[in-house]
C-alpha positions in Angstrom: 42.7 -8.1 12.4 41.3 -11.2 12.8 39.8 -13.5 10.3 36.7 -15.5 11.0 38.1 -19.0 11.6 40.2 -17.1 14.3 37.1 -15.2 15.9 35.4 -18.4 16.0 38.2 -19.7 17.8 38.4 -17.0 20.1 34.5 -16.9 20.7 35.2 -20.8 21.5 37.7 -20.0 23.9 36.1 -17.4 26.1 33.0 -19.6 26.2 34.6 -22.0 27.8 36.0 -20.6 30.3 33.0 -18.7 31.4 31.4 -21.9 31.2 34.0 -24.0 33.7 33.2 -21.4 36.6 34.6 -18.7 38.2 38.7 -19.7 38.0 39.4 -18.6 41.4 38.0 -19.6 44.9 35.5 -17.8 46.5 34.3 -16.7 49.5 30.7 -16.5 50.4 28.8 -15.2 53.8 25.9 -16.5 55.9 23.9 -14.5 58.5 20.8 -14.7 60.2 19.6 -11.1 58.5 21.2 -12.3 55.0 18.6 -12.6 51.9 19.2 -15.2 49.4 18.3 -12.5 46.7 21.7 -11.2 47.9 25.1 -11.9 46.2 26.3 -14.0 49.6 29.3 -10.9 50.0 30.7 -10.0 53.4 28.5 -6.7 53.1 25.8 -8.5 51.4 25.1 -12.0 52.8 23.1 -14.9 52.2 20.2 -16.3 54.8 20.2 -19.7 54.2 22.8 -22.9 54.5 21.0 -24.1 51.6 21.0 -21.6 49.8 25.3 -21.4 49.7 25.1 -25.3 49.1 23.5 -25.0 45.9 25.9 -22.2 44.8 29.5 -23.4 45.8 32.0 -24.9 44.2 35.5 -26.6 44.6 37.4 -24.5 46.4 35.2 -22.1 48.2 34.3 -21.0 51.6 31.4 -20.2 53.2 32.0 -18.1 56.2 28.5 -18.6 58.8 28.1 -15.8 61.2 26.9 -16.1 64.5 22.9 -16.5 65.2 20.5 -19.4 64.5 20.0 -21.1 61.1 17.5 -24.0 59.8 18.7 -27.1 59.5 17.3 -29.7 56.5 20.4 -29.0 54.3 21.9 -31.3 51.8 25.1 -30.3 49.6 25.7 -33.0 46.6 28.2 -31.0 45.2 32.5 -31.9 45.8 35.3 -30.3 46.2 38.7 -32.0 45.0 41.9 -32.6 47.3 43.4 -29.6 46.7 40.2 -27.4 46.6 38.0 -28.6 49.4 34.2 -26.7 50.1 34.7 -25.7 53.0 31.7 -24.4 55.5 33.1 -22.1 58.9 32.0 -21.0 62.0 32.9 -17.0 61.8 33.0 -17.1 65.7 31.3 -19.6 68.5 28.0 -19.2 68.2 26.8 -20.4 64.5 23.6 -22.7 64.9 21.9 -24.9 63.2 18.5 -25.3 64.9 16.1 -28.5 64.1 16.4 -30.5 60.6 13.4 -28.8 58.9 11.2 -31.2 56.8 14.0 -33.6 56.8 15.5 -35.8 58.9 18.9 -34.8 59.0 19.9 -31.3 59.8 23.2 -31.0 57.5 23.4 -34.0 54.5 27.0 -34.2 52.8 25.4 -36.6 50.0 27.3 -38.5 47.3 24.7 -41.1 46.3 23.9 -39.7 42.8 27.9 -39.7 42.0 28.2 -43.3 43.0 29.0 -45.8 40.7 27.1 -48.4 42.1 25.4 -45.7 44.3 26.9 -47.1 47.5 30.5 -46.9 46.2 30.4 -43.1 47.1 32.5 -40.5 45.3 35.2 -38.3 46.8 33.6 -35.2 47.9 36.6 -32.9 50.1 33.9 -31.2 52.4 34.8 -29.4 55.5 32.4 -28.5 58.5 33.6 -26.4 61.2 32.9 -25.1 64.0 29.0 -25.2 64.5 26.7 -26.0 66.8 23.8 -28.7 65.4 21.2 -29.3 68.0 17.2 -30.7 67.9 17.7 -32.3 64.5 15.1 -35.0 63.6 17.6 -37.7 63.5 21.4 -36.9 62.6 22.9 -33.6 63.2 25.7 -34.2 60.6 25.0 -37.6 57.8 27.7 -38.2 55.4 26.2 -40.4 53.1 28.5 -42.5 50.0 31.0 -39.5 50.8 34.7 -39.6 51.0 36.7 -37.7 52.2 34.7 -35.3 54.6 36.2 -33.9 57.6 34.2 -32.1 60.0 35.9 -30.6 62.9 35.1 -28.6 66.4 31.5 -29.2 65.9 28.6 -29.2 68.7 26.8 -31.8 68.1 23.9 -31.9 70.9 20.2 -33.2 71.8 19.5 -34.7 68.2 16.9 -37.6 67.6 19.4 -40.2 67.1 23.0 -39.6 66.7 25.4 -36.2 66.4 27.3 -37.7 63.4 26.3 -40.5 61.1 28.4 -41.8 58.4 27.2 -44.4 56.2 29.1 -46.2 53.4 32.0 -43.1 53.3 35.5 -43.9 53.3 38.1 -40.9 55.0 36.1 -39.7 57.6 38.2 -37.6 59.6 35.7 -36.4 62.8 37.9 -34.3 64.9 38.1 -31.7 67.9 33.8 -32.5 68.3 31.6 -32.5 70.9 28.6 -34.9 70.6 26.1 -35.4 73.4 22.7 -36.1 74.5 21.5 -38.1 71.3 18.0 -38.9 72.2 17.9 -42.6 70.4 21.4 -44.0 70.2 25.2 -42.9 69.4 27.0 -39.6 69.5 29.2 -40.7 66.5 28.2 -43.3 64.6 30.4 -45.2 61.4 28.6 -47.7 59.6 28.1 -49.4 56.1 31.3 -50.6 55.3 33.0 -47.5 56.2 36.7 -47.7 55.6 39.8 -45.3 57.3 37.5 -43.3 59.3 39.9 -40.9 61.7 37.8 -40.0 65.1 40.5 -38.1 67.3 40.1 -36.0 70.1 36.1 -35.6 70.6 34.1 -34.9 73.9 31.5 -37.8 73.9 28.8 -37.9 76.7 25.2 -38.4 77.7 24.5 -40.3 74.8 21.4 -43.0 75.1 23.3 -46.0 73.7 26.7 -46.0 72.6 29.6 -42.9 72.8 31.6 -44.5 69.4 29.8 -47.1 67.2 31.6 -48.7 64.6 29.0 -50.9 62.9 30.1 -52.1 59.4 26.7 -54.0 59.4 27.9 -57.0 57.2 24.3 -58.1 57.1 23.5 -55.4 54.3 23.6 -56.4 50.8 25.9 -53.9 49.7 29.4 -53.1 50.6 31.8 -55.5 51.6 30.8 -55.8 55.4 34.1 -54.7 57.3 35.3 -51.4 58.5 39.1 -51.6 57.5 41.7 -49.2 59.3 40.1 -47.6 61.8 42.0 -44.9 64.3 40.4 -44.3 67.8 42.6 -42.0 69.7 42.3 -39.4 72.2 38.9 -39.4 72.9 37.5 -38.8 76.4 33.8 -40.5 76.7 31.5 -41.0 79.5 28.2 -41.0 80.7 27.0 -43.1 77.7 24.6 -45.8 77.3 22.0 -45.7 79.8 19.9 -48.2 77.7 22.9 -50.4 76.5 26.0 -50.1 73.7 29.3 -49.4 74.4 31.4 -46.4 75.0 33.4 -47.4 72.2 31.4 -50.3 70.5 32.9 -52.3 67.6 31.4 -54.7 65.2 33.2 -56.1 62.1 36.2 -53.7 62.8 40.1 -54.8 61.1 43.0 -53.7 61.5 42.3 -50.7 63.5 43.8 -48.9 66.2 42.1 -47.6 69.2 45.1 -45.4 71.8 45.0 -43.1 74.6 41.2 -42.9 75.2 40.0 -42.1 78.3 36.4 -43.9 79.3 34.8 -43.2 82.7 31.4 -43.5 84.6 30.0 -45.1 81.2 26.5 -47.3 81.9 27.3 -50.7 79.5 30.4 -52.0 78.4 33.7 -49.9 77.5 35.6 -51.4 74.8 33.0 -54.0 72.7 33.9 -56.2 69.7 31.8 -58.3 68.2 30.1 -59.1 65.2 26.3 -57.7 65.5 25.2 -61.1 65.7 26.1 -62.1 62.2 28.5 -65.2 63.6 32.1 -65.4 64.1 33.6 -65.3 60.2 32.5 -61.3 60.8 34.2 -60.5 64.3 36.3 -57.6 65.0 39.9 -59.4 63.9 43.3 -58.0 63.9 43.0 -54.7 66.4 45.7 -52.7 68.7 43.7 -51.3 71.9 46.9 -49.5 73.7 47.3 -46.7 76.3 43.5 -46.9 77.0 41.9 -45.9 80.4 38.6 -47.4 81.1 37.0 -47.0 84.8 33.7 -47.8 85.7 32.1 -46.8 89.2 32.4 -50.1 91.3 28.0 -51.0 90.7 27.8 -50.3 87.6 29.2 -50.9 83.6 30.0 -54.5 82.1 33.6 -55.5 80.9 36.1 -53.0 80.2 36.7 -54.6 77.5 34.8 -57.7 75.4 36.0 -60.0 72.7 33.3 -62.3 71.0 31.9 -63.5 67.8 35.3 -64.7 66.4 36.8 -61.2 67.5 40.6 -62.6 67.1 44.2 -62.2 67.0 43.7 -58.9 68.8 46.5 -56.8 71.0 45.8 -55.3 74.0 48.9 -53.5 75.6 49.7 -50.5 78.4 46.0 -49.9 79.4 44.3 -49.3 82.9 41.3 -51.3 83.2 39.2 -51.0 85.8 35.7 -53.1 85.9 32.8 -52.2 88.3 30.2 -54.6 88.8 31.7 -57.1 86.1 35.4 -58.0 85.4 38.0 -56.8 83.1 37.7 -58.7 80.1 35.0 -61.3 78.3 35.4 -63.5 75.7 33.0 -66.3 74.7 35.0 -68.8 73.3 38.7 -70.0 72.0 37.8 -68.1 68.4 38.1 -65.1 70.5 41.1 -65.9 71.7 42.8 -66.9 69.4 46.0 -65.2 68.7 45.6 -62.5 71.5 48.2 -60.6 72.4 48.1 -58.9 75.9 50.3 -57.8 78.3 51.7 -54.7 80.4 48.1 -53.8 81.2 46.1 -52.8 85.1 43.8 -55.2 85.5 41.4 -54.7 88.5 38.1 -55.7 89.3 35.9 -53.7 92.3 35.0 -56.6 95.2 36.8 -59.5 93.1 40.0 -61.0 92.0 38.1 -62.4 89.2 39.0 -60.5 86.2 38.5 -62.3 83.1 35.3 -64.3 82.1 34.8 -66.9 79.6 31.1 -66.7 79.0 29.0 -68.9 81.0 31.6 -71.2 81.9 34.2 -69.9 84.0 36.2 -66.4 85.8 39.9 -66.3 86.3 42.2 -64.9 88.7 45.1 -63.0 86.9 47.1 -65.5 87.9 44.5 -68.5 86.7 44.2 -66.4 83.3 48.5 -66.0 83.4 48.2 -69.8 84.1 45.7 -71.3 81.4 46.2 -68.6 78.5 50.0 -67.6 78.9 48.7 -63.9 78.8 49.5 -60.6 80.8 53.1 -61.9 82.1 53.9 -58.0 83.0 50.6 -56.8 83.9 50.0 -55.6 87.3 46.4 -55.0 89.7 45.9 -52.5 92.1 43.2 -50.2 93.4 42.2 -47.6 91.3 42.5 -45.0 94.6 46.1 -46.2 94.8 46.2 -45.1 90.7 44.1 -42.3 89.7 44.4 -38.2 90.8 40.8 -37.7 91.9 38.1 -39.8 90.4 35.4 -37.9 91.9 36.6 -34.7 90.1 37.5 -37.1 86.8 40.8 -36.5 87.3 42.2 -39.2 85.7 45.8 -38.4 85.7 48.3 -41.2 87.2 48.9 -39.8 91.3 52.2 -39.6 92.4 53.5 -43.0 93.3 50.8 -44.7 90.8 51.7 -48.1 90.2 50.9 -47.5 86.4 54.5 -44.9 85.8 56.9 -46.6 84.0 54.8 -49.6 84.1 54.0 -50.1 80.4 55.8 -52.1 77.8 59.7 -50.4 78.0 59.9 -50.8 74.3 61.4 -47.5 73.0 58.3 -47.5 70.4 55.6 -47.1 73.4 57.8 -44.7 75.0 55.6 -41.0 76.8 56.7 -37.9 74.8 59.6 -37.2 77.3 61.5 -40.5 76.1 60.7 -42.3 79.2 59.3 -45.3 79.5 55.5 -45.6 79.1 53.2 -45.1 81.8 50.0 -47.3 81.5 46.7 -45.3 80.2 45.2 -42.8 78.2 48.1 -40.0 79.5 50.9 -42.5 78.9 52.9 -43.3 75.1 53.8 -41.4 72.2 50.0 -39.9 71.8 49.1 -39.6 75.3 45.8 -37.4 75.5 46.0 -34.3 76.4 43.2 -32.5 78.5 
């Protein structure tokens, strides 16, 4: 029998664990002919995306089913590391149509957790699998969230960009395809975003830039720098009819951009600068390996441009081929200061004159060998003489391409096969794979 203290013990107890949550994970359903008077079952489903954000917890799913959804959703809620909220496509046709009376159509939001606000909290969400389309501005905004992966997303005709991270550390963006952004960028990192992973997207069509990395040190808050940054195995093209880079850079350390491929872009390919904030804020400390960037022989800028104090940068085992400008810009010794760069294609269509120093003079490989002891190894030749088929963006290395075996013969650049590196996106240990 028990005696009072012990039922008031007891009483205690079982109130709080009713009061923690349910103790295991759930599993929730979406679908288009849901109600949100429903218990969100597999036989009973909910209707709206907003509807499951306000209901889930660490650790459970929400499966979406195919047909259209409204967008203007916003989940403030985390998971933890080991019990992420996780939001999945049930098949290939889950969409979220327009941004309703927001501006962004899906909102992972960590503001309110933030201690200052813009320091973010760890949030463990997981998108996948959706198609976002006609939202206001963002498709996807992770706002002063950590730790938010979102993965083989379609990210299409939105206002302004597909994804938009702003102060959020441990973005992993992954397997997406984001194109057509009415405004600017199909991915977008900015605020002092550190560790952000972007591997293996599809980015095209976009107005301005493909990839933007802007840690926007002219912002009060944050610390102004985007620290540890991987780029890699991203194909991009078609971007930035109105300016901005396929993969656009500014205030970026210590980062790594490998084995993308970046064709028929408008602007520049590979851009580092500082926004215009002056050289104490350029992109410092960067590997750019096992790139391909080819513009058609009118069009693009440099393939790649170091400036505003962008320093002590590496650029190793890439094909580089400028159109109507040169290989690579810089606009003055800050920029080229402690460059490292060698084992590279450098080519330039209708000119030998492959590097610029802005507004003052264009080199020769051999002048730019001469003057700044760089690109011993590095080779030129035509890109016909390199590349598969460019008409049919078949980027491949040809048979014979002066690019096999041409890369650094270190054994730690070396193609999956243990031979030595081939020069370009499909060459090295993480050569892409399309």
């Amino acid at each position: 029998m028990l005696t009072p203290r012990s039922a008031t013990r007891l009483i205690l107890l079982l109130t709080m664990i009713l009061c923690s949550g349910p103790l295991t994970a759930a599993t929730y359903y979406l679908s288009p002919t849901g109600s949100d008077s429903n218990p969100g079952t597999a036989v009973s489903p909910w209707r709206t995306f907003q509807k499951a954000a306000s209901v889930v917890r660490a650790g459970d799913t929400v499966i979406v089913r195919d047909g259209t959804y409204t967008g203007g959703v916003s989940i403030e809620t985390p998971g933890t590391g080991s019990k992420p909220i996780v939001f999945k496509a049930a098949g290939s046709h889950a969409v979220i149509k327009g941004s309703g009376g927001e501006k962004d159509a899906f909102t992972i939001d960590g503001y309110s957790l933030g201690n200052p606000w813009w320091k973010g909290a760890d949030m463990y969400i997981t998108i996948e699998g959706l198609t976002i389309q006609n939202a206001t501005r963002g498709g996807i905004r992770i706002s002063c969230a950590h730790h938010v992966t979102v993965r083989k997303c379609i990210l299409t005709r939105n206002g302004t960009w597909g994804i938009f991270t702003d102060y959020s550390n441990y973005s992993l963006l992954e397997d997406n395809e984001c194109s057509y952004s009415g405004d600017e960028h199909g991915i977008y990192v900015s605020n002092s975003s550190d560790f952000p992973i972007i591997r293996g997207n599809r980015v095209h069509h976009n107005t301005a830039s493909g990839i933007q990395i802007n840690a926007d040190p002219s912002m009060e808050d944050g610390d102004g720098i985007t620290t540890g940054a991987v780029i890699e195995r991203n194909v991009v093209y078609e971007n930035g009819r109105i300016g901005g880079s396929a993969i656009n850079l500014a205030s970026v350390r210590s980062s790594l951009v490998q084995n993308n491929l970046l064709y028929n872009n408008y602007a520049g390919g590979i851009a580092c600068w500082a926004d215009g904030n002056g050289p104490a804020w350029g992109c410092k400390n960067n590997r750019f390996t096992n790139n391909t960037v080819f513009f058609r022989s009118t069009e693009g800028r440099w393939t790649i441009s170091l400036k505003e104090g962008s320093s002590g940068n590496q650029i190793r085992n890439n094909i580089l081929c400028g159109g109507h400008n040169g290989v690579l810009e810089f606009d003055d010794s800050q920029s080229t200061k402690g460059i490292k760069m060698d084992y590279n294609l450098l080519y330039r269509a209708g000119s030998n004159l492959v590097v610029t120093w802005e507004d003052e003079a264009d080199y020769t490989l051999e002048q730019w060998r001469a003057q700044y002891h760089q690109d011993a190894n590095s080779i030129s030749a035509a890109p016909a003489s390199v590349f598969v088929n460019m008409r049919k963006a078949n980027y491949h290395l040809k048979s014979g391409s002066p690019c096999i075996n041409a890369g650094d013969p270190a054994k730690k650049f070396n193609d999956p096969d243990g031979t030595r590196n081939d020069m370009g996106a499909y060459g090295g240990p993480k050569a892409l794979v399309r």
